[in-house]
C-alpha positions in Angstrom: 0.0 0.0 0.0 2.8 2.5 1.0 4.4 1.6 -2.0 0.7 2.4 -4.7 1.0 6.3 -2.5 4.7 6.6 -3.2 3.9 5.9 -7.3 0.9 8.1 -6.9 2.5 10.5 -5.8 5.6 11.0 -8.3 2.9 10.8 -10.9 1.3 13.3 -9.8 4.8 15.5 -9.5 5.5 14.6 -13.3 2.3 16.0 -14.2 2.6 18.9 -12.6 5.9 19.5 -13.9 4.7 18.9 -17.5 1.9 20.9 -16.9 3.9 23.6 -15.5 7.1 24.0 -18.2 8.4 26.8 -19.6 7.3 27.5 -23.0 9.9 27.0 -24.9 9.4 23.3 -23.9 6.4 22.9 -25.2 6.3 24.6 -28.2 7.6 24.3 -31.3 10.6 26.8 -32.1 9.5 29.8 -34.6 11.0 29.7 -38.0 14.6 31.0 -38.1 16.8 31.4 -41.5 20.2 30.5 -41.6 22.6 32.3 -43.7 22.7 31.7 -47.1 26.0 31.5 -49.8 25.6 34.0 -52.5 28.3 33.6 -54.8 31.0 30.8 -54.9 34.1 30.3 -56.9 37.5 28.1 -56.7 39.5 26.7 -59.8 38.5 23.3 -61.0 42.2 21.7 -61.4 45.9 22.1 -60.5 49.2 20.8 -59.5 49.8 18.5 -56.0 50.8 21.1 -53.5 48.4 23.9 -55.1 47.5 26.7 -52.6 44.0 26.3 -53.5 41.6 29.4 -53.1 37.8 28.9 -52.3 36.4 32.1 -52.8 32.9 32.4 -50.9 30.3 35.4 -50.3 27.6 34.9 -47.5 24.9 36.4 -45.3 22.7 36.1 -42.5 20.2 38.5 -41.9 20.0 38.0 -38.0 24.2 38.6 -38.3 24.2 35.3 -36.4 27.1 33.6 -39.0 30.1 31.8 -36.7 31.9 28.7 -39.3 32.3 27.7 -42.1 32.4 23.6 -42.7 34.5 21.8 -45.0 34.3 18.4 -46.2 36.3 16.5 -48.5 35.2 13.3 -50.6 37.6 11.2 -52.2 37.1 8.3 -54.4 38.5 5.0 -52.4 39.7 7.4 -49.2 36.0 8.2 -48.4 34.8 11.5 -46.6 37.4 12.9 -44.4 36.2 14.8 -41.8 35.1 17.8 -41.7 36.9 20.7 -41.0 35.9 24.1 -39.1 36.9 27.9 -39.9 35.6 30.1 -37.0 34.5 33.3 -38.5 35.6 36.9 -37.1 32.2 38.3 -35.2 32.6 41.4 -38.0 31.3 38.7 -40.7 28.9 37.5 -38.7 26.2 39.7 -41.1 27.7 39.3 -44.2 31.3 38.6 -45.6 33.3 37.6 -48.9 36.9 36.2 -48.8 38.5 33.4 -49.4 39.6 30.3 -47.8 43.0 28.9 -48.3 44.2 25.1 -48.7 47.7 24.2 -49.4 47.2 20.8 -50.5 50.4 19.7 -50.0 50.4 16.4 -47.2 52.9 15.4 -45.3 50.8 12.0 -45.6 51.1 11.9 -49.0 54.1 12.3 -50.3 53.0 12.7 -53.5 49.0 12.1 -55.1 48.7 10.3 -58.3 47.7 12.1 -61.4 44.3 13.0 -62.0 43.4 12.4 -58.9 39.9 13.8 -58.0 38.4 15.3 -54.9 35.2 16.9 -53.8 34.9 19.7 -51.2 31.4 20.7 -49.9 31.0 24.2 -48.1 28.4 25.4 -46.0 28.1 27.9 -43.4 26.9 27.9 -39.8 25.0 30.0 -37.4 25.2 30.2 -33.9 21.6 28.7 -33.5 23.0 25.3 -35.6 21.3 26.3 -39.2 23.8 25.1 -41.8 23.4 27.3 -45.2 23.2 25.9 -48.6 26.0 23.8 -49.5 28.5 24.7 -52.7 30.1 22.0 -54.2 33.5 22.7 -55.8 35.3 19.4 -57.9 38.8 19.6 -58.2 41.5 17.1 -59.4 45.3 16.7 -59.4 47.2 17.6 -62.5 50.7 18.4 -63.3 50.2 20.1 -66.8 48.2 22.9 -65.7 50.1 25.7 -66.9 49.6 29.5 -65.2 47.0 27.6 -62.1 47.4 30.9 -60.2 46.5 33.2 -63.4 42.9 33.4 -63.5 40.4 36.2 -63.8 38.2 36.0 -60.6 34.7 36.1 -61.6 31.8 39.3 -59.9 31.7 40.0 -56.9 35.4 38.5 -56.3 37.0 41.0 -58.9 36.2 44.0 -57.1 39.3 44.9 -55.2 41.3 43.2 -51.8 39.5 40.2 -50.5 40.3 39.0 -47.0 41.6 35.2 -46.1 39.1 33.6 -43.7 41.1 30.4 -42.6 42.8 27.5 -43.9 41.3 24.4 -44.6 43.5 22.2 -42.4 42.2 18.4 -44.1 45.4 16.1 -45.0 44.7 13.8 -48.2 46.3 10.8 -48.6 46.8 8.3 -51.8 44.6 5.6 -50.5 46.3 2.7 -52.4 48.9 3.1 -50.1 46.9 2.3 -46.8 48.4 -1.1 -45.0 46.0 -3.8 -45.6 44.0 -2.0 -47.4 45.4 -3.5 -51.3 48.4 -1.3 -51.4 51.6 -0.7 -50.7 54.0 -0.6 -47.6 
């Protein structure tokens, strides 16, 4: 019998405390936007070791913008994980830059020709709402002639753009994983 009041009586409690929450709880969250890339750009191909410039414009109208994510896929390697640039709170409303990858990996000592990568950008609010994603291909080859001359397309043409980050992802040539059909 003591033990039918006991159970009684927390149900009672949870009910009350259900009945009783804050609410934010109970109801749904209001629509929020998240920020949104406008313009995207980055070179399709170029020599292992490339500095490799992802040129990006975004905004959020609630000024609410703090990373942009990086992930690389790689045919055979997989998806690497993905990387973070912490934005500056002045482009937390609206910025244009670039991001910078020197491809160059110490765990690689060298990629094959041609080969091909993938690299996904999105940006991030401080609320967790991930903007539209930009895909930008890319693959490895040594007879690129002039890869750093190219005319930058509008809005990047239009005078000094500031570096965000570095994209800090390591590739590596995956027929030379151990045990994994390749090499030493």
């Amino acid at each position: 019998m003591r033990n039918s009041k006991l159970i009684y009586l927390i149900g009672i409690l949870m009910g009350v405390m259900v009945l009783t929450a804050p609410a934010g709880w109970t109801q749904p969250k209001s629509e929020t936007r998240g920020p949104i890339i406008t313009h995207a750009f980055a070179v399709e191909k170029g020599k292992y070791g490339y500095v490799w410039k992802i040129y990006i414009e975004a905004e959020d109208p609630d000024g609410k913008m703090l990373s942009i994510a990086s992930v690389v896929d790689q045919p055979a390697a997989g998806r690497y994980p993905t990387d973070w640039v912490y934005l500056k709170p002045q482009y937390g409303k609206h910025f244009k830059g670039y991001l910078q990858w020197n491809t160059f990996s110490t765990k690689a000592a060298n990629l094959r020709e041609w080969t091909y990568i993938t690299l996904r950008v999105s940006v991030v609010d401080k609320g967790g709402n991930a903007s539209n994603e930009v895909v930008f291909p890319f693959s490895f080859e040594s007879g690129v002639e002039d890869q750093y001359k190219y005319i930058l397309p509008a809005p990047f043409d239009e005078g000094d753009l500031q570096r965000l980050g570095y994209i800090g992802i390591n590739l590596f040539d995956p027929t030379l994983r151990k045990g994994r059909g390749g090499g030493s």
